[in-house]
C-alpha positions in Angstrom: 15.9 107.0 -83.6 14.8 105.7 -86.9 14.9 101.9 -87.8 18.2 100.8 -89.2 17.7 100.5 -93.6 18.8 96.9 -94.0 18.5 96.6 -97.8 16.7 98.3 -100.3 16.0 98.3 -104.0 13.0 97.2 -106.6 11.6 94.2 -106.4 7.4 93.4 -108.3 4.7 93.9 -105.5 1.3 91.6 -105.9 -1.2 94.6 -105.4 -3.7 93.2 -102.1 -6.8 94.6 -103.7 -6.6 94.2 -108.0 -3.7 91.7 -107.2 -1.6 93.4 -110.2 1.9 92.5 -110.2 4.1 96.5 -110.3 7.4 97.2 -109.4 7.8 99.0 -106.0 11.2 100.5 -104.4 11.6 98.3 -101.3 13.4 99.1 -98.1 13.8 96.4 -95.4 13.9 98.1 -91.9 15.1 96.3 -88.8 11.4 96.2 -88.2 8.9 96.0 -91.1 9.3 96.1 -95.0 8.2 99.9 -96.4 7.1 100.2 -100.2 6.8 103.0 -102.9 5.5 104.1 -105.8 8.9 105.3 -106.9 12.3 105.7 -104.8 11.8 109.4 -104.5 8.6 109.4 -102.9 8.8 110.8 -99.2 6.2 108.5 -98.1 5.5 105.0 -98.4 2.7 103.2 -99.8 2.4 101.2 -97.3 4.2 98.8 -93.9 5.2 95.2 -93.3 5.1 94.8 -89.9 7.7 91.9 -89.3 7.0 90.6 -85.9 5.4 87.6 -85.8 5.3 86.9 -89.3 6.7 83.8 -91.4 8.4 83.6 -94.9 7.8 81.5 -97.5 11.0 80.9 -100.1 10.4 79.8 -102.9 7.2 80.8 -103.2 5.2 79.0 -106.1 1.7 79.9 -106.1 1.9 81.7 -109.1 2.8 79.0 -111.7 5.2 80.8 -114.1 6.3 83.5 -112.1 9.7 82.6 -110.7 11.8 83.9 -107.7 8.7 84.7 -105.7 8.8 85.3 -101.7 5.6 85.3 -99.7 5.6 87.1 -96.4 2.2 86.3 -93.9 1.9 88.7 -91.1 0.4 87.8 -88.0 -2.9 89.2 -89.0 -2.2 86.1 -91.8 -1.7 89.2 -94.8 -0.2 87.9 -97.3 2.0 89.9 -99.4 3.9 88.5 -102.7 7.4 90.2 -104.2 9.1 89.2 -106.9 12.8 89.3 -107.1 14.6 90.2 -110.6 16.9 86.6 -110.3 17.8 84.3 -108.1 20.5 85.3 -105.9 18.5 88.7 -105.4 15.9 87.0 -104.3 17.9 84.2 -101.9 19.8 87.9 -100.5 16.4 89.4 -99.5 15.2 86.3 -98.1 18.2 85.6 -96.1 18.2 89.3 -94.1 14.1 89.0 -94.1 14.9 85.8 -92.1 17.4 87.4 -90.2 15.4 90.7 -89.5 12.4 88.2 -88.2 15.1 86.3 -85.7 16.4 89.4 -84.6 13.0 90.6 -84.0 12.2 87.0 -82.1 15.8 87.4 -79.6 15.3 90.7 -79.1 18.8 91.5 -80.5 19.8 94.7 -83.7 20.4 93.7 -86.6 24.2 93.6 -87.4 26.4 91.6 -90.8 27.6 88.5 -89.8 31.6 88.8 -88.2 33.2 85.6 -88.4 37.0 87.6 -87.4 36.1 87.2 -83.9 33.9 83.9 -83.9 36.7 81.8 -85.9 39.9 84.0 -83.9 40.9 85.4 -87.3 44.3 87.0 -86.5 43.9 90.4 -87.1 47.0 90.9 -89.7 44.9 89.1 -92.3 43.7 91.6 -94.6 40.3 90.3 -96.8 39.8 93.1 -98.7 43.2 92.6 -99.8 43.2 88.8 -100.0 39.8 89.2 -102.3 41.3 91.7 -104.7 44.4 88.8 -105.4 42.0 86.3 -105.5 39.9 88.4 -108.9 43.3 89.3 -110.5 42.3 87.8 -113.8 46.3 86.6 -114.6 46.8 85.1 -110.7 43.6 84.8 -109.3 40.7 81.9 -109.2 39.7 81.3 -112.9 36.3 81.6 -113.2 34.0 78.9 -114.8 30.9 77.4 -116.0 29.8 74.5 -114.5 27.0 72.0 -114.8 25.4 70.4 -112.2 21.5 69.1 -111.3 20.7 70.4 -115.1 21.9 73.6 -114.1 24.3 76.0 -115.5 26.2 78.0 -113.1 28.2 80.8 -114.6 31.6 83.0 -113.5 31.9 80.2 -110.9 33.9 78.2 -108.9 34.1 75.2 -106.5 35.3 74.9 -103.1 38.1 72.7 -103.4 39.5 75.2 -105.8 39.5 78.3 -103.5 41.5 76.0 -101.1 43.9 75.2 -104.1 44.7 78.6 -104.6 45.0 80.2 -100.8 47.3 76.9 -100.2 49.4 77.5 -104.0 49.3 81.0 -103.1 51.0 80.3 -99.7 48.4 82.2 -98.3 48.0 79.4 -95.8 50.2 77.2 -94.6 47.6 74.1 -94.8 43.6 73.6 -96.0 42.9 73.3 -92.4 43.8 77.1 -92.2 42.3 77.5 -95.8 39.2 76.6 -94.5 39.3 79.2 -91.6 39.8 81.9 -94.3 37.6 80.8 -96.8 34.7 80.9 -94.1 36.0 84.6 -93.1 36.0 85.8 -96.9 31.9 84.2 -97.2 31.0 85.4 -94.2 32.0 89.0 -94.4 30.3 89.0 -98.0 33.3 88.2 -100.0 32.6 85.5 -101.2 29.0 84.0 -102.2 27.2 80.6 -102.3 25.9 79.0 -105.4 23.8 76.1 -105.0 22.0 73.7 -102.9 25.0 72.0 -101.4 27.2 75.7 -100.6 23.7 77.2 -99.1 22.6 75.3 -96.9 26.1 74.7 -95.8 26.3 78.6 -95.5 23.0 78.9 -93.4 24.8 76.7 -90.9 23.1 72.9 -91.7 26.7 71.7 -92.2 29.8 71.8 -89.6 32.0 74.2 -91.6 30.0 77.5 -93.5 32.7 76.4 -95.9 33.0 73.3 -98.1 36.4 72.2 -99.6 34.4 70.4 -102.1 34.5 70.1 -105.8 30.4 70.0 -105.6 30.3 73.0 -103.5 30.1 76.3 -105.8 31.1 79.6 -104.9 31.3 83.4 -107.0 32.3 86.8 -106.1 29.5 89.1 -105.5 30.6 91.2 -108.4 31.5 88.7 -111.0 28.0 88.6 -112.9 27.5 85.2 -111.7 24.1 83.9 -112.8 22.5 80.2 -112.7 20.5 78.7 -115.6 18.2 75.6 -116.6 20.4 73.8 -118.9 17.8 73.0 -122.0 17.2 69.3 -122.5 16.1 69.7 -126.6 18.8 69.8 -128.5 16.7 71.2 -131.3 15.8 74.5 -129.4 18.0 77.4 -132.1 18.1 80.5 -130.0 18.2 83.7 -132.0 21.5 85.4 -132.3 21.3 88.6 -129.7 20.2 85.7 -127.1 23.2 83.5 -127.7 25.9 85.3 -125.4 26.2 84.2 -122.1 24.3 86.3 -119.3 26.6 88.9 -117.5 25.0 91.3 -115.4 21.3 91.7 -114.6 18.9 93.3 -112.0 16.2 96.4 -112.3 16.8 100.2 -113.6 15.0 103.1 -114.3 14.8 103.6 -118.2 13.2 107.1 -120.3 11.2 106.4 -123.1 12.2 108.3 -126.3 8.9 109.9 -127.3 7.2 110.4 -123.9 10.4 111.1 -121.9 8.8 109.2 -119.1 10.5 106.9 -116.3 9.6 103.4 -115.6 10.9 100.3 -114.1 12.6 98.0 -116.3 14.3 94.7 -115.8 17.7 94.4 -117.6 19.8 91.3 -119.1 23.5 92.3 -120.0 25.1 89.5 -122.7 28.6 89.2 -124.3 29.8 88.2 -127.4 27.0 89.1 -129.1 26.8 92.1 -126.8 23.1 92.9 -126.0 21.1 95.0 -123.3 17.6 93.7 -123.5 14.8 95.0 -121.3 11.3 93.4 -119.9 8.5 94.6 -117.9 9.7 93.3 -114.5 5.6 92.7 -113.5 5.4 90.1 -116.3 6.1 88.7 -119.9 8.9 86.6 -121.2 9.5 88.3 -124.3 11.8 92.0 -124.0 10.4 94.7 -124.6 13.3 95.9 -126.4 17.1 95.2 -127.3 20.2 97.8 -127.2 23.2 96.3 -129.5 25.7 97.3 -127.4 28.5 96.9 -130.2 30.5 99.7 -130.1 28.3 102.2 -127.9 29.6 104.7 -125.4 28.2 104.4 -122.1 29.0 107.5 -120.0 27.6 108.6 -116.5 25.3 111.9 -116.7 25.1 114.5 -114.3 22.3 116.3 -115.3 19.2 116.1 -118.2 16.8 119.0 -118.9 14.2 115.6 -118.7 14.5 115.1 -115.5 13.5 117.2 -112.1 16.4 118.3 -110.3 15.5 115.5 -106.9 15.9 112.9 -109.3 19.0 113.5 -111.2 21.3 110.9 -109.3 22.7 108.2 -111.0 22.0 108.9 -114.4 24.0 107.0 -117.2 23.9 107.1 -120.7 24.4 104.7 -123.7 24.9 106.1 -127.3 24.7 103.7 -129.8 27.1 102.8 -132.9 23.7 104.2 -134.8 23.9 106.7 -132.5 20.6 106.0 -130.4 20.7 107.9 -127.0 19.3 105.8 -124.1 19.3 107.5 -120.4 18.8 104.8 -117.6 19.0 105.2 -114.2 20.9 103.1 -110.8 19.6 103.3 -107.7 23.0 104.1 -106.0 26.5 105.8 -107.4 28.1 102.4 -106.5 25.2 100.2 -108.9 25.9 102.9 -111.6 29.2 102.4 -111.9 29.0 98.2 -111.9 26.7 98.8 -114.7 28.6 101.1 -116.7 31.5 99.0 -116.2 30.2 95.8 -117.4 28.3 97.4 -120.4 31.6 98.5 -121.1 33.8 95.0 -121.4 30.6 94.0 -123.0 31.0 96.4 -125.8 34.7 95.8 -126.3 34.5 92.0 -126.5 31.0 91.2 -128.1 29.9 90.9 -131.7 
Protein backbone atom coordinates (compact mmCIF):
# COMPACT_ATOMS: atom_id res chain seq x y z
CA UNK A 1 0.00 0.00 0.00
CA UNK A 2 1.32 3.37 -0.77
CA UNK A 3 2.12 6.04 1.96
CA UNK A 4 -0.83 8.17 2.83
CA UNK A 5 -0.37 12.06 0.71
CA UNK A 6 -0.60 14.31 3.76
CA UNK A 7 -0.20 17.72 1.96
CA UNK A 8 1.15 18.83 -1.11
CA UNK A 9 1.79 21.86 -3.11
CA UNK A 10 4.94 24.31 -4.16
CA UNK A 11 7.04 25.52 -1.80
CA UNK A 12 11.22 27.08 -2.91
CA UNK A 13 13.81 24.10 -2.45
CA UNK A 14 17.58 25.18 -1.37
CA UNK A 15 19.35 23.03 -4.15
CA UNK A 16 22.09 20.58 -1.71
CA UNK A 17 24.85 20.91 -4.36
CA UNK A 18 24.68 24.79 -6.13
CA UNK A 19 22.49 25.71 -3.09
CA UNK A 20 20.03 27.64 -5.70
CA UNK A 21 16.78 28.54 -4.29
CA UNK A 22 13.71 26.79 -7.22
CA UNK A 23 10.44 26.09 -6.68
CA UNK A 24 9.62 22.30 -6.34
CA UNK A 25 5.93 20.57 -6.12
CA UNK A 26 6.09 19.09 -2.59
CA UNK A 27 4.17 16.09 -1.27
CA UNK A 28 4.35 15.21 2.46
CA UNK A 29 3.92 11.34 2.78
CA UNK A 30 3.17 9.77 6.17
CA UNK A 31 6.83 8.85 5.88
CA UNK A 32 9.21 11.16 4.05
CA UNK A 33 8.85 14.52 1.94
CA UNK A 34 9.04 13.63 -2.10
CA UNK A 35 10.01 16.66 -4.55
CA UNK A 36 9.70 17.50 -8.34
CA UNK A 37 10.73 19.33 -11.02
CA UNK A 38 7.09 20.05 -11.83
CA UNK A 39 3.74 18.41 -10.44
CA UNK A 40 3.40 16.27 -13.53
CA UNK A 41 6.52 14.56 -13.29
CA UNK A 42 5.95 10.67 -12.54
CA UNK A 43 9.08 10.60 -10.52
CA UNK A 44 10.50 12.50 -7.87
CA UNK A 45 13.64 14.33 -7.64
CA UNK A 46 14.44 13.16 -4.83
CA UNK A 47 13.22 11.63 -0.64
CA UNK A 48 13.00 13.03 2.90
CA UNK A 49 13.25 10.28 4.92
CA UNK A 50 11.34 11.49 8.13
CA UNK A 51 12.32 9.20 10.82
CA UNK A 52 14.51 10.44 13.08
CA UNK A 53 14.80 13.82 11.85
CA UNK A 54 14.13 17.31 13.59
CA UNK A 55 12.52 20.58 12.31
CA UNK A 56 13.55 23.80 12.69
CA UNK A 57 10.58 26.72 12.40
CA UNK A 58 11.42 29.58 11.73
CA UNK A 59 14.23 29.02 10.14
CA UNK A 60 16.64 32.17 9.74
CA UNK A 61 19.87 31.28 8.30
CA UNK A 62 19.21 33.01 5.37
CA UNK A 63 18.91 36.66 6.43
CA UNK A 64 16.20 38.13 4.18
CA UNK A 65 14.56 35.21 3.17
CA UNK A 66 11.44 34.80 5.33
CA UNK A 67 9.07 31.77 6.12
CA UNK A 68 11.89 29.37 5.86
CA UNK A 69 11.69 25.59 7.53
CA UNK A 70 14.87 23.53 7.94
CA UNK A 71 14.46 19.77 8.09
CA UNK A 72 17.91 17.64 9.39
CA UNK A 73 17.73 14.04 8.79
CA UNK A 74 19.39 11.70 10.79
CA UNK A 75 22.29 11.50 8.51
CA UNK A 76 22.25 15.46 9.76
CA UNK A 77 21.08 16.53 5.72
CA UNK A 78 19.88 19.51 5.80
CA UNK A 79 17.32 20.60 3.52
CA UNK A 80 15.80 24.32 3.35
CA UNK A 81 11.94 25.17 1.84
CA UNK A 82 10.55 28.16 1.61
CA UNK A 83 6.87 28.70 2.19
CA UNK A 84 4.93 31.47 -0.02
CA UNK A 85 3.53 33.23 3.53
CA UNK A 86 3.19 32.63 6.76
CA UNK A 87 0.31 30.60 7.60
CA UNK A 88 1.50 28.15 4.65
CA UNK A 89 4.43 27.84 6.09
CA UNK A 90 3.08 27.36 10.09
CA UNK A 91 0.46 24.52 8.10
CA UNK A 92 3.41 22.54 6.68
CA UNK A 93 5.25 22.71 9.73
CA UNK A 94 2.46 21.70 11.93
CA UNK A 95 1.67 18.19 9.90
CA UNK A 96 5.73 17.81 9.36
CA UNK A 97 5.70 17.86 13.15
CA UNK A 98 2.89 15.65 13.32
CA UNK A 99 4.13 13.17 10.57
CA UNK A 100 7.61 12.99 12.69
CA UNK A 101 5.36 12.17 16.14
CA UNK A 102 3.40 9.77 14.40
CA UNK A 103 6.50 8.26 13.03
CA UNK A 104 8.08 8.34 16.76
CA UNK A 105 4.52 6.41 18.43
CA UNK A 106 4.24 4.25 15.92
CA UNK A 107 0.65 5.42 15.13
CA UNK A 108 -1.05 6.67 11.05
CA UNK A 109 -1.45 9.81 10.48
CA UNK A 110 -5.08 10.92 10.90
CA UNK A 111 -6.80 15.11 11.21
CA UNK A 112 -7.32 15.91 14.57
CA UNK A 113 -11.22 14.90 15.93
CA UNK A 114 -12.14 16.78 18.82
CA UNK A 115 -16.24 15.39 18.41
CA UNK A 116 -15.27 12.50 20.37
CA UNK A 117 -12.35 13.92 22.62
CA UNK A 118 -14.64 16.96 23.91
CA UNK A 119 -18.22 14.57 23.78
CA UNK A 120 -19.56 16.92 21.04
CA UNK A 121 -23.21 15.74 20.74
CA UNK A 122 -23.65 14.54 17.49
CA UNK A 123 -26.69 16.82 16.39
CA UNK A 124 -24.25 19.73 16.17
CA UNK A 125 -23.69 20.35 12.61
CA UNK A 126 -20.09 22.46 11.95
CA UNK A 127 -20.22 22.64 8.46
CA UNK A 128 -23.48 24.19 9.06
CA UNK A 129 -22.56 26.30 12.08
CA UNK A 130 -19.39 27.65 9.92
CA UNK A 131 -21.36 28.66 6.90
CA UNK A 132 -23.78 31.02 9.56
CA UNK A 133 -20.91 32.11 11.10
CA UNK A 134 -19.34 33.78 7.27
CA UNK A 135 -22.77 35.04 6.35
CA UNK A 136 -21.56 38.54 5.62
CA UNK A 137 -25.14 40.29 7.01
CA UNK A 138 -25.31 37.79 10.38
CA UNK A 139 -22.12 36.35 10.78
CA UNK A 140 -18.61 37.39 12.65
CA UNK A 141 -17.50 40.71 11.09
CA UNK A 142 -14.29 40.48 10.02
CA UNK A 143 -11.41 42.88 10.94
CA UNK A 144 -8.05 44.32 10.96
CA UNK A 145 -6.31 44.38 14.01
CA UNK A 146 -3.05 45.63 15.36
CA UNK A 147 -1.12 43.94 17.76
CA UNK A 148 2.97 43.37 18.52
CA UNK A 149 3.45 45.92 15.32
CA UNK A 150 1.54 43.61 13.38
CA UNK A 151 -1.31 43.91 11.15
CA UNK A 152 -3.65 41.02 11.09
CA UNK A 153 -6.22 41.19 8.38
CA UNK A 154 -9.96 39.48 7.78
CA UNK A 155 -9.66 38.62 11.47
CA UNK A 156 -11.19 38.25 14.60
CA UNK A 157 -10.72 37.69 18.37
CA UNK A 158 -11.82 34.99 20.58
CA UNK A 159 -14.03 36.76 22.85
CA UNK A 160 -15.90 37.68 19.75
CA UNK A 161 -16.64 34.17 18.36
CA UNK A 162 -18.01 33.49 21.90
CA UNK A 163 -20.19 36.70 21.48
CA UNK A 164 -21.75 35.57 18.56
CA UNK A 165 -22.38 31.49 19.27
CA UNK A 166 -23.93 32.87 22.76
CA UNK A 167 -26.05 36.09 20.72
CA UNK A 168 -26.76 33.51 18.17
CA UNK A 169 -28.31 31.16 20.89
CA UNK A 170 -26.16 28.71 19.47
CA UNK A 171 -25.11 27.92 23.04
CA UNK A 172 -26.75 28.27 25.94
CA UNK A 173 -23.60 29.75 27.88
CA UNK A 174 -19.55 30.59 26.96
CA UNK A 175 -18.79 27.53 28.92
CA UNK A 176 -20.51 25.57 26.03
CA UNK A 177 -19.13 28.29 23.50
CA UNK A 178 -15.88 27.26 24.36
CA UNK A 179 -16.59 23.47 23.65
CA UNK A 180 -17.75 24.46 20.13
CA UNK A 181 -15.33 26.95 19.28
CA UNK A 182 -12.54 24.25 20.09
CA UNK A 183 -14.61 21.70 17.78
CA UNK A 184 -14.89 24.28 14.80
CA UNK A 185 -10.57 25.00 15.21
CA UNK A 186 -9.88 21.63 15.60
CA UNK A 187 -11.73 20.11 12.70
CA UNK A 188 -10.06 22.98 10.46
CA UNK A 189 -12.77 25.49 10.66
CA UNK A 190 -11.54 27.77 12.19
CA UNK A 191 -7.67 29.03 12.21
CA UNK A 192 -5.14 30.58 14.61
CA UNK A 193 -3.56 33.91 14.10
CA UNK A 194 -0.89 34.82 16.40
CA UNK A 195 1.48 33.90 19.09
CA UNK A 196 -1.11 33.87 21.84
CA UNK A 197 -4.06 31.60 19.67
CA UNK A 198 -0.95 29.16 18.46
CA UNK A 199 0.51 28.14 20.99
CA UNK A 200 -2.80 27.81 22.74
CA UNK A 201 -3.81 25.68 19.67
CA UNK A 202 -0.71 23.33 19.82
CA UNK A 203 -1.90 22.48 23.38
CA UNK A 204 0.55 24.88 25.72
CA UNK A 205 -2.59 26.33 27.23
CA UNK A 206 -5.68 24.37 29.04
CA UNK A 207 -8.33 25.13 26.48
CA UNK A 208 -7.21 24.93 22.32
CA UNK A 209 -9.57 27.82 22.57
CA UNK A 210 -9.17 31.29 24.06
CA UNK A 211 -12.28 33.50 24.82
CA UNK A 212 -9.91 36.36 24.65
CA UNK A 213 -9.91 39.67 23.01
CA UNK A 214 -5.86 39.14 22.45
CA UNK A 215 -6.48 35.82 21.03
CA UNK A 216 -7.03 36.08 17.03
CA UNK A 217 -8.74 33.78 14.88
CA UNK A 218 -9.81 33.66 10.69
CA UNK A 219 -11.53 31.30 8.49
CA UNK A 220 -9.37 29.30 6.38
CA UNK A 221 -10.89 30.87 3.37
CA UNK A 222 -11.17 34.45 4.23
CA UNK A 223 -7.81 35.78 2.71
CA UNK A 224 -6.47 36.33 5.99
CA UNK A 225 -2.89 37.54 5.91
CA UNK A 226 -0.50 39.17 8.69
CA UNK A 227 1.77 42.20 8.07
CA UNK A 228 4.69 44.30 9.71
CA UNK A 229 2.95 47.46 10.53
CA UNK A 230 5.67 50.24 9.01
CA UNK A 231 7.08 52.47 11.78
CA UNK A 232 8.06 55.60 9.15
CA UNK A 233 5.38 57.53 8.60
CA UNK A 234 7.10 58.94 5.60
CA UNK A 235 7.25 55.55 3.60
CA UNK A 236 4.39 56.68 0.24
CA UNK A 237 3.69 53.34 -1.28
CA UNK A 238 2.85 53.48 -4.98
CA UNK A 239 -0.77 53.24 -5.86
CA UNK A 240 -1.24 49.41 -7.24
CA UNK A 241 0.44 48.48 -3.70
CA UNK A 242 -1.94 50.43 -1.56
CA UNK A 243 -5.05 47.87 -1.39
CA UNK A 244 -5.04 45.64 1.28
CA UNK A 245 -3.66 41.97 0.60
CA UNK A 246 -6.49 39.35 -0.20
CA UNK A 247 -5.45 36.24 -1.41
CA UNK A 248 -1.91 34.93 -2.08
CA UNK A 249 0.02 31.62 -2.54
CA UNK A 250 2.00 30.03 -5.80
CA UNK A 251 0.60 29.27 -9.50
CA UNK A 252 1.63 28.25 -12.65
CA UNK A 253 1.72 31.30 -15.15
CA UNK A 254 2.46 31.08 -19.47
CA UNK A 255 4.59 33.63 -20.63
CA UNK A 256 3.14 35.52 -23.71
CA UNK A 257 6.03 35.27 -26.24
CA UNK A 258 7.63 31.86 -25.18
CA UNK A 259 4.36 30.18 -24.14
CA UNK A 260 6.28 28.57 -21.39
CA UNK A 261 5.22 27.52 -17.72
CA UNK A 262 6.80 28.59 -14.64
CA UNK A 263 6.22 28.94 -11.02
CA UNK A 264 5.10 32.24 -9.89
CA UNK A 265 4.20 33.57 -6.54
CA UNK A 266 1.00 35.68 -6.54
CA UNK A 267 -0.43 38.78 -4.39
CA UNK A 268 -4.19 39.45 -4.89
CA UNK A 269 -5.16 43.35 -3.67
CA UNK A 270 -8.49 45.24 -3.58
CA UNK A 271 -9.51 48.58 -4.10
CA UNK A 272 -6.95 49.25 -6.27
CA UNK A 273 -7.43 45.73 -7.64
CA UNK A 274 -4.03 44.24 -8.56
CA UNK A 275 -2.50 40.66 -9.31
CA UNK A 276 1.22 41.08 -9.02
CA UNK A 277 3.60 38.26 -9.59
CA UNK A 278 7.44 37.43 -8.11
CA UNK A 279 9.85 34.83 -8.73
CA UNK A 280 9.04 32.67 -5.61
CA UNK A 281 13.15 31.65 -5.41
CA UNK A 282 13.88 35.36 -4.70
CA UNK A 283 13.54 39.17 -5.28
CA UNK A 284 11.25 41.73 -3.61
CA UNK A 285 10.26 43.57 -6.46
CA UNK A 286 7.26 41.70 -8.96
CA UNK A 287 7.99 40.73 -11.86
CA UNK A 288 4.92 42.01 -13.20
CA UNK A 289 1.37 43.53 -12.37
CA UNK A 290 -2.23 42.48 -13.86
CA UNK A 291 -4.83 45.52 -13.24
CA UNK A 292 -7.49 43.52 -12.48
CA UNK A 293 -10.14 46.44 -13.01
CA UNK A 294 -12.78 45.23 -14.95
CA UNK A 295 -11.19 41.84 -16.29
CA UNK A 296 -13.00 38.55 -16.89
CA UNK A 297 -11.50 35.70 -15.26
CA UNK A 298 -13.04 32.44 -16.53
CA UNK A 299 -11.92 28.70 -15.92
CA UNK A 300 -10.33 26.97 -19.21
CA UNK A 301 -10.72 23.63 -20.28
CA UNK A 302 -8.39 23.30 -22.79
CA UNK A 303 -5.34 25.53 -24.73
CA UNK A 304 -3.67 24.36 -27.99
CA UNK A 305 -0.42 25.61 -25.50
CA UNK A 306 -0.59 23.13 -23.34
CA UNK A 307 -0.05 19.05 -23.61
CA UNK A 308 -3.13 17.27 -23.02
CA UNK A 309 -1.62 15.71 -19.15
CA UNK A 310 -1.41 19.08 -18.13
CA UNK A 311 -4.57 20.73 -18.95
CA UNK A 312 -6.25 20.74 -15.36
CA UNK A 313 -7.04 23.66 -13.75
CA UNK A 314 -6.47 26.15 -16.15
CA UNK A 315 -8.01 29.77 -15.71
CA UNK A 316 -7.96 32.63 -17.57
CA UNK A 317 -7.89 36.55 -16.99
CA UNK A 318 -8.76 38.93 -19.95
CA UNK A 319 -8.00 42.31 -19.23
CA UNK A 320 -10.09 45.64 -19.66
CA UNK A 321 -7.10 46.17 -22.41
CA UNK A 322 -7.85 42.99 -23.37
CA UNK A 323 -4.49 41.13 -22.28
CA UNK A 324 -5.02 37.34 -22.12
CA UNK A 325 -3.15 35.78 -19.12
CA UNK A 326 -3.53 31.73 -18.68
CA UNK A 327 -2.41 30.59 -15.10
CA UNK A 328 -2.75 27.47 -13.56
CA UNK A 329 -4.06 25.90 -9.73
CA UNK A 330 -2.83 22.98 -8.56
CA UNK A 331 -6.30 21.52 -7.69
CA UNK A 332 -10.13 22.22 -9.11
CA UNK A 333 -10.90 23.33 -5.53
CA UNK A 334 -7.64 26.15 -5.47
CA UNK A 335 -8.96 27.22 -9.05
CA UNK A 336 -11.99 28.07 -8.10
CA UNK A 337 -10.86 30.19 -4.70
CA UNK A 338 -8.75 32.01 -7.01
CA UNK A 339 -11.13 32.82 -9.60
CA UNK A 340 -13.56 33.75 -7.03
CA UNK A 341 -11.55 36.22 -5.17
CA UNK A 342 -10.09 37.78 -8.42
CA UNK A 343 -13.55 38.16 -9.10
CA UNK A 344 -14.88 40.47 -5.87
CA UNK A 345 -11.53 42.04 -6.52
CA UNK A 346 -12.50 43.24 -9.91
CA UNK A 347 -15.97 44.40 -8.96
CA UNK A 348 -14.87 46.47 -5.87
CA UNK A 349 -11.31 47.85 -6.73
CA UNK A 350 -10.17 50.91 -8.52
Amino acid sequence: MEPKRIREGYLVKRGSVFNTWKPMWVVLLEDGIEFYKKKSDNSPKGMIPLKGSTLTSPCQDFGKRMFVFKITTTKQQDHFFQAAFLEERDAWVRDIKKAIKCIEGGQKFARKSTRRSIRLPETVDLGALYLSMKDTEKGIKELNLEKDKKIFNHCFTGNCVIDWLVSNKSVRNRQEGLMIASSLLGEGYLQPAGELSKNAADGTAENPFLDNADAFYYFPDSGFFCEENSSDDDVILKEEFRGVIIKQGCLLKQGHRRKNWKVRKFILREDPAYLHYYDPAGGEDPLGAIHLRGCVVTSVESNPDVRKSEEENLFEIITADEVHYFLQAATPKERTEWIKAIQVASRTGK
